[in-house]
C-alpha positions in Angstrom: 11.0 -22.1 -51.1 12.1 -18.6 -51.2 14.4 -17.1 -53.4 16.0 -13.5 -54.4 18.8 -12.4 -57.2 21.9 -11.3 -56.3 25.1 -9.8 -58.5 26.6 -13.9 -58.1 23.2 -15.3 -59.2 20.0 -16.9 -57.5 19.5 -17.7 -53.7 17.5 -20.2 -53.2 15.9 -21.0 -49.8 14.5 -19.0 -46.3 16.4 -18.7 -43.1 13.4 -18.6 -40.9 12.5 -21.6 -42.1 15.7 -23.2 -41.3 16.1 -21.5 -37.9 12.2 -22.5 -37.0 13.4 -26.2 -37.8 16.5 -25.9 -35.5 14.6 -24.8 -32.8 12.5 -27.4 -32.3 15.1 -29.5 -31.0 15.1 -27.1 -28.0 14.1 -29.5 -25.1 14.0 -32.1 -27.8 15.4 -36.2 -26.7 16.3 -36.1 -30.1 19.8 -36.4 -31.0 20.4 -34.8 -27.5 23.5 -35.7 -25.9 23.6 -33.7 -23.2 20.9 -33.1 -20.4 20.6 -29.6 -18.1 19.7 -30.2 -14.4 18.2 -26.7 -13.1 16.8 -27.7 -10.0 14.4 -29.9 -10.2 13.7 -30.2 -14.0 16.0 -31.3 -16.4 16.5 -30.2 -20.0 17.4 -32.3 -23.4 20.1 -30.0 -24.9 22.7 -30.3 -27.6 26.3 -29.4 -27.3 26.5 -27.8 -30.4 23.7 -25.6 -29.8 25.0 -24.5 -26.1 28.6 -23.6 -27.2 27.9 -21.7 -30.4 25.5 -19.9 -28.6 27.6 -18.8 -25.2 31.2 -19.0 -24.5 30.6 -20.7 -20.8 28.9 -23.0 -22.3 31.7 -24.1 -24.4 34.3 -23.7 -21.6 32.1 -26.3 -19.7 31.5 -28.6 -22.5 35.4 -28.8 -23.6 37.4 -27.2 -21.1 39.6 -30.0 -19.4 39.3 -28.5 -15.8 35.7 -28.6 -15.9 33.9 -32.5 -14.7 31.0 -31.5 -17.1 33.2 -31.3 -19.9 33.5 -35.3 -19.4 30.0 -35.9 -18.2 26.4 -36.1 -20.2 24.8 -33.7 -17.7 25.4 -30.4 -16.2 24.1 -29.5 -13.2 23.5 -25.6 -12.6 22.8 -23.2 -9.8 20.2 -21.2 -10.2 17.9 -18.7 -8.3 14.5 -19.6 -8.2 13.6 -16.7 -10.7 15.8 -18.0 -13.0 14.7 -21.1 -12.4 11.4 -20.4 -13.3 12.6 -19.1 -16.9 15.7 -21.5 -17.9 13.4 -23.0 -20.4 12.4 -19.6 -22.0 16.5 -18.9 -21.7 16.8 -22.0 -24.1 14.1 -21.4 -26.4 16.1 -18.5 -27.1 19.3 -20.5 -27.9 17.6 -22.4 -30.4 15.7 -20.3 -31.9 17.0 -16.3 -31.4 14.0 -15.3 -29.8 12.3 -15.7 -26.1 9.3 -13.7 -25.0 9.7 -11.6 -21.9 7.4 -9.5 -19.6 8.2 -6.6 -16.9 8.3 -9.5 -14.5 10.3 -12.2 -16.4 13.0 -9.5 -17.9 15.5 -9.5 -14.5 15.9 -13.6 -14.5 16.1 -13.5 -18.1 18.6 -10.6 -18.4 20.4 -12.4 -15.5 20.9 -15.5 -17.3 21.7 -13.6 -20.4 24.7 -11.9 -17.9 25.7 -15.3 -16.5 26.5 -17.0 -19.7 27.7 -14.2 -21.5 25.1 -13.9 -24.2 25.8 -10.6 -25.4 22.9 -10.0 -27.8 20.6 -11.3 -25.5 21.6 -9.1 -22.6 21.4 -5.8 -25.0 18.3 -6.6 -25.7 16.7 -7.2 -22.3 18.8 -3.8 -21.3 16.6 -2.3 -24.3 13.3 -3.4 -23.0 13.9 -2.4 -19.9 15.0 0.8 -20.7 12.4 1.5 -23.5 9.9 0.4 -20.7 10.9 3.1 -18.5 11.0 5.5 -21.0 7.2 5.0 -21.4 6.5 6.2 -17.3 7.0 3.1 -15.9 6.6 3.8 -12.6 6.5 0.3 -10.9 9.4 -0.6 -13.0 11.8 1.9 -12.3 11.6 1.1 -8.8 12.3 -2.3 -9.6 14.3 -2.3 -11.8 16.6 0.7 -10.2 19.0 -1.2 -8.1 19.3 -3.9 -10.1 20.3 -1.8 -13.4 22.7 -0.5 -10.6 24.7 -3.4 -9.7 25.0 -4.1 -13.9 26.2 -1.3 -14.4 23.2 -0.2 -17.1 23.6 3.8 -17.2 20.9 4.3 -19.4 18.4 2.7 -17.6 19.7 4.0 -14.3 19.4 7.5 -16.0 15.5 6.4 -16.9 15.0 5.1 -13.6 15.7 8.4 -11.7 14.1 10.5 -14.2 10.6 8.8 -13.9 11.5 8.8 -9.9 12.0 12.0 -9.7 9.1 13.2 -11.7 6.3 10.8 -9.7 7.3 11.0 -6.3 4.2 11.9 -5.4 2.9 8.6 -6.1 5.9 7.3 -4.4 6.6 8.9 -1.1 4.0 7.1 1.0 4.4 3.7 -0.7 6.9 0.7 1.1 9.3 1.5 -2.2 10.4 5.2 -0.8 11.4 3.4 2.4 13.1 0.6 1.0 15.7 3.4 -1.4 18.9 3.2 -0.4 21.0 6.3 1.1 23.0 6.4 -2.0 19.7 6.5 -4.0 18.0 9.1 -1.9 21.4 11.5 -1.7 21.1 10.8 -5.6 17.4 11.8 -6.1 17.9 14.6 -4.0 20.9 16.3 -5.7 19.1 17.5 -8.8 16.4 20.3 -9.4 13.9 18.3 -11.6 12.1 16.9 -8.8 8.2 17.0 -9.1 6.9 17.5 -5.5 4.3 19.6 -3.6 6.6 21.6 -1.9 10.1 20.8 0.0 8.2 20.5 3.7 6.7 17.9 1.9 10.0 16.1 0.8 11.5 16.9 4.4 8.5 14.6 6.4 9.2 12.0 3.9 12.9 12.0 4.4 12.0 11.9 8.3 9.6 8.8 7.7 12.1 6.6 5.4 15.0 7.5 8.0 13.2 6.3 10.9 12.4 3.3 8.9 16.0 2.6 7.9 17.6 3.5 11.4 18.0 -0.2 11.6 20.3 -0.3 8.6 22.1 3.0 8.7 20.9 4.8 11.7 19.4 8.0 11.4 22.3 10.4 12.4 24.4 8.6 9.4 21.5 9.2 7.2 21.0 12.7 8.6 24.8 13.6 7.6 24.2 12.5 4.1 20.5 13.5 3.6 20.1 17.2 5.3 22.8 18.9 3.1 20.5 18.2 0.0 17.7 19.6 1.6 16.7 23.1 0.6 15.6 24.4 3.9 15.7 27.8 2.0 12.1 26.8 0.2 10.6 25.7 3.7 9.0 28.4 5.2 9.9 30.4 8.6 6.6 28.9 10.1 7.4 25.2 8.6 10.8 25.2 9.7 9.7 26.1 13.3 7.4 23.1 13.4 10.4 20.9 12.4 12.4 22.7 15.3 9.9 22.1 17.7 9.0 18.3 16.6 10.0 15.1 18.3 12.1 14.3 15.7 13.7 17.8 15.7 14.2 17.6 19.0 15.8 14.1 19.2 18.7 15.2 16.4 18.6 19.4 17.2 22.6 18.4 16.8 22.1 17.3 13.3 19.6 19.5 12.5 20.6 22.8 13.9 23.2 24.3 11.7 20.5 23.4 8.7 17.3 25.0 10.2 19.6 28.2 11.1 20.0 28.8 7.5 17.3 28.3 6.4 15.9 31.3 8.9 19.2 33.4 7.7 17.9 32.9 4.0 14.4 34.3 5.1 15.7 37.2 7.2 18.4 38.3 4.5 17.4 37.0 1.4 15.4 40.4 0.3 18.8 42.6 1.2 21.4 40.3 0.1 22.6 38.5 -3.3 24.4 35.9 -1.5 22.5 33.4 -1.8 23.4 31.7 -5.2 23.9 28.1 -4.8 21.8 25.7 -5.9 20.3 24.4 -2.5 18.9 28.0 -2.3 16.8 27.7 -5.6 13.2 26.2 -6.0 12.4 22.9 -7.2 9.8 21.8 -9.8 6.8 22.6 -6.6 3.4 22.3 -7.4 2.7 24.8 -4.9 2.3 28.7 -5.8 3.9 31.0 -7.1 5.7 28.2 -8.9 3.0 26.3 -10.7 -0.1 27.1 -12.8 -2.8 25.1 -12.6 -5.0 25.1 -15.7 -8.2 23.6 -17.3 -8.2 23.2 -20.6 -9.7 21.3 -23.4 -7.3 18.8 -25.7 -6.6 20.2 -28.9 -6.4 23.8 -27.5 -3.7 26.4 -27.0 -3.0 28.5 -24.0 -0.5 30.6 -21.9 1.4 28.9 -19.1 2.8 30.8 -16.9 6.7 31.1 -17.0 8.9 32.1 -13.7 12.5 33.2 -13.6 14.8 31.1 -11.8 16.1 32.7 -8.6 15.7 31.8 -4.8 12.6 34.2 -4.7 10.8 33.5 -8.0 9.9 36.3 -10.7 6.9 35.8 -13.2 8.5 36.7 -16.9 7.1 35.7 -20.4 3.9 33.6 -20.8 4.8 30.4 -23.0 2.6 28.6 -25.1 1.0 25.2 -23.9 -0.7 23.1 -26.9 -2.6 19.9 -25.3 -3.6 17.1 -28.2 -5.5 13.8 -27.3 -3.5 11.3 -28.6 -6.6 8.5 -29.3 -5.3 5.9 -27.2 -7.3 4.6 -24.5 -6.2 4.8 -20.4 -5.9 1.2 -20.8 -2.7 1.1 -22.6 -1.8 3.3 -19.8 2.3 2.8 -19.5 1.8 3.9 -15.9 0.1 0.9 -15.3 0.7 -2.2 -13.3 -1.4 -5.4 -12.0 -0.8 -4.3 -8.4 0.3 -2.4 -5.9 -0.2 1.4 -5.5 1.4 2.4 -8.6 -1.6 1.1 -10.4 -3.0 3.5 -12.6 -6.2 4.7 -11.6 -9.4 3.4 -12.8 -11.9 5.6 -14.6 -14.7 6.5 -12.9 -18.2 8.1 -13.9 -16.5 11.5 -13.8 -13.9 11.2 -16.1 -11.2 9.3 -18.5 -7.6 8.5 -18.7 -6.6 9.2 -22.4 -3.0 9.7 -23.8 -2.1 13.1 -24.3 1.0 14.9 -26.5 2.0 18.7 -25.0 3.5 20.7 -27.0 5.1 23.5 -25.1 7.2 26.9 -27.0 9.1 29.5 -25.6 8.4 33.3 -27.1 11.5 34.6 -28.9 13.0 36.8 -26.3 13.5 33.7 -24.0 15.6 32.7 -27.3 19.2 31.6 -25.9 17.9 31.1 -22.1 17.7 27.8 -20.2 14.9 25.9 -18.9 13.1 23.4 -17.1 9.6 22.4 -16.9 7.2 19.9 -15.3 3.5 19.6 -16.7 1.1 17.3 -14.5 -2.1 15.8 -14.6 -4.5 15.2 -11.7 -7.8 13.3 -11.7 -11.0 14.5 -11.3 -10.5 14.4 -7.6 -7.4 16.4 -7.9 -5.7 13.6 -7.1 -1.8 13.7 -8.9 -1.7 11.2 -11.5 1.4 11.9 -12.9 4.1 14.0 -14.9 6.7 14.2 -17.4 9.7 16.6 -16.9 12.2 18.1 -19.2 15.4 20.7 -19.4 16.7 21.9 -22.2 18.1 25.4 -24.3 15.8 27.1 -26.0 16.9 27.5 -29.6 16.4 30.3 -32.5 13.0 29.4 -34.1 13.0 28.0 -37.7 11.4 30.9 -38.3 12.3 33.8 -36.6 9.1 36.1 -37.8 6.6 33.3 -36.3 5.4 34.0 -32.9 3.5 30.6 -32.3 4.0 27.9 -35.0 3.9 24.3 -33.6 5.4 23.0 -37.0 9.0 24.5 -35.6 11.4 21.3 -34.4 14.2 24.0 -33.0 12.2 25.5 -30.0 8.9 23.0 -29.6 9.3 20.8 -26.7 6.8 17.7 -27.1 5.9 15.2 -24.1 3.5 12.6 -23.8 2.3 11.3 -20.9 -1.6 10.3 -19.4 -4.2 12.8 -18.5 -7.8 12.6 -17.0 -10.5 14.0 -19.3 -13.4 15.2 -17.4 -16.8 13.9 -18.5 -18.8 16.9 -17.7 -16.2 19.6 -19.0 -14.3 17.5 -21.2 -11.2 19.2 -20.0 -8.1 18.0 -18.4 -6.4 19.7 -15.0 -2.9 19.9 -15.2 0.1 21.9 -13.2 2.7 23.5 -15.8 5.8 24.5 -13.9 8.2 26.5 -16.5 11.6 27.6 -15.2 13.6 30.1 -17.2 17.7 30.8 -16.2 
């Protein structure tokens, strides 16, 4: 038996052992007296247990307009997912504790939710959000709609973010086409989006809106959609192929006033200042002029490229990159998954996936300027693995004499994320896009 002094004297005694024996009367006959029905299985419970641990419960045990209330079973409707995890659900009732995965969290949550079981719920909100902080790709596309209907900011905030900054590995999957118009209008309306180029993000759009006519129709989607493309960073020859497509030609109507501007913005953009707004002004492209593509060895420091926001972009003050190898194996990849497309890939003869910290600073005279910057890493095929995005100020250095001095924690930005290591180099190949206001 435990025990520890206190000002009022000696406690004697351990509350994990007495919550370890409490718990295993989960499922237990024992002194049950009331039994669960959860299609088809049924559960040995105690009334005590279920109404200290959940409200509902207790307003079905004792409320008089409830039939279970005067019954020794309850009978509950429940999805099949939920289903499958009821008995995890009361494990955790017993004991304060249930173990979940990426693909038990949503029933569990949901139950959580259901039955008002606060803790519980803030906890399966933390996993899930923690989860997606780590890059989960698969996850945030999962997870997305659902943290929507809950009402779970955060997560819906790390939901977009990874989104936006992997679309590469999202845009031909059955995910892109499954986003809703709401979700595509939001993913659209910010800057911090990590593609190729905005062509590229155009054919997509055309390719989930033909797939969704069914739902929405296309010239719906097209009303919403085309307003948050920036037909300003297509060029004159791409946006003449758009013109000239089937598709183009089917909804010219929809299209037209949108591909005209985008040919004004070429023709005038060198004589003019108009154009100021924000569907004039590049995303994060890993296309030139607006990305850098380096090879470089961890543990090293080099100049990245930095470019001065505007509609036609301006090279300014090199930044400094730092690239450290952060031990960890590819296997405890968080970009990984047991299927599907978003599976991280395997390491082949060539090359590695190890876990890598960047360390990016901004020179002194960018001191007081705004930013954003994308850094991605692509496999030994030049394949895009993935990438980790950030905005932020940049902020008077700790020490204002010091040109480069990764010790600083006012103007180092630090990222982690996965990166291939070549065998026969042992370099990594990664796209730094840094955008200075």
């Amino acid at each position: 038996m435990e025990s520890f002094k206190t000002r009022n004297g000696t406690t004697l005694g351990s509350v994990f052992d007495f919550v370890g024996g409490l718990s295993r009367y989960c499922n237990n006959p024992e002194l049950s007296d009331v039994t669960v029905k959860v299609g088809e299985s049924t559960f040995y419970c105690h009334k005590f247990f279920l109404a200290s641990a959940s409200d509902v419960f207790r307003t079905m045990l004792t409320g008089p307009q409830w039939s279970d209330s005067r019954s020794g079973e309850i009978k509950l409707e429940e999805t099949p997912e939920c289903q499958a995890v009821f008995g995890d659900f009361l494990q955790c009732l017993y004991s304060g504790q249930v173990t979940v995965t990426t693909t038990t969290i949503m029933p569990i949550f949901t139950l959580a939710d259901k039955y008002n079981i606060r803790q519980l719920r803030s906890l399966c909100e933390r996993y899930m959000t923690e989860q997606i902080g780590q890059g989960n790709i698969k996850g945030a596309l999962e997870w997305l709609s659902f943290a929507e209907t809950y009402n779970l900011h955060q997560l819906v905030s790390h939901c977009y973010s990874v989104i936006r900054s992997n679309l590469l590995r999202i845009i031909d999957s059955d995910a892109w086409l499954k986003l809703t118009v709401d979700q595509m209008c939001f993913l659209l309306s910010g800057s911090q989006l990590v593609v190729r180029d905005e062509y590229t993000l155009y054919k997509a759009l055309e390719r989930w809106m033909m797939k969704d006519a069914h739902r929405f129709g296309v010239a719906q989607c097209l009303r919403k959609v085309t307003p948050l493309v920036r037909f300003a960073q297509i060029s004159s020859e791409q946006i003449l192929d758009i013109e000239k497509s089937e598709f183009g030609q089917i909804y010219q109507k929809q299209l037209k006033d949108f591909i005209l501007e985008g040919y004004k913005f070429h023709a005038l953009s060198a004589m003019t200042d108009m154009f100021t707004a924000d569907r004039y002004m590049p995303r994060l492209y890993l296309s030139a002029p607006h990305c850098q593509v380096i090879n470089v060895h961890p543990s090293s420091t080099v100049m990245a490229n930095a470019m001065q926001v505007g509609y036609r972009p301006k090279s300014c003050g090199p930044w400094y990159l730092q690239v450290q190898q952060n031990g960890k194996s590819g296997g405890d990849s968080p970009y990984s998954s047991s299927e599907g497309q978003y599976a991280t890939p395997a390491a082949n003869d060539k090359g590695n996936l190890v876990s890598v910290i960047y360390k990016v600073q901004a020179p002194n005279n960018d001191t007081g300027k705004s930013f954003k910057l994308a850094i991605a890493s692509f496999d030994v095929n030049d394949k895009f693995h993935c990438a980790v995005t950030h905005a932020g100020k940049v902020y008077k250095p700790d020490v204002p004499t010091a040109n480069v001095h990764w010790s600083l924690t006012t103007n180092v930005t630090t990222l982690h994320s996965q990166a291939f290591l070549d065998k026969t180099t042992s370099k990594v190949k990664l796209g730094v896009i840094i955008q200075v206001e």
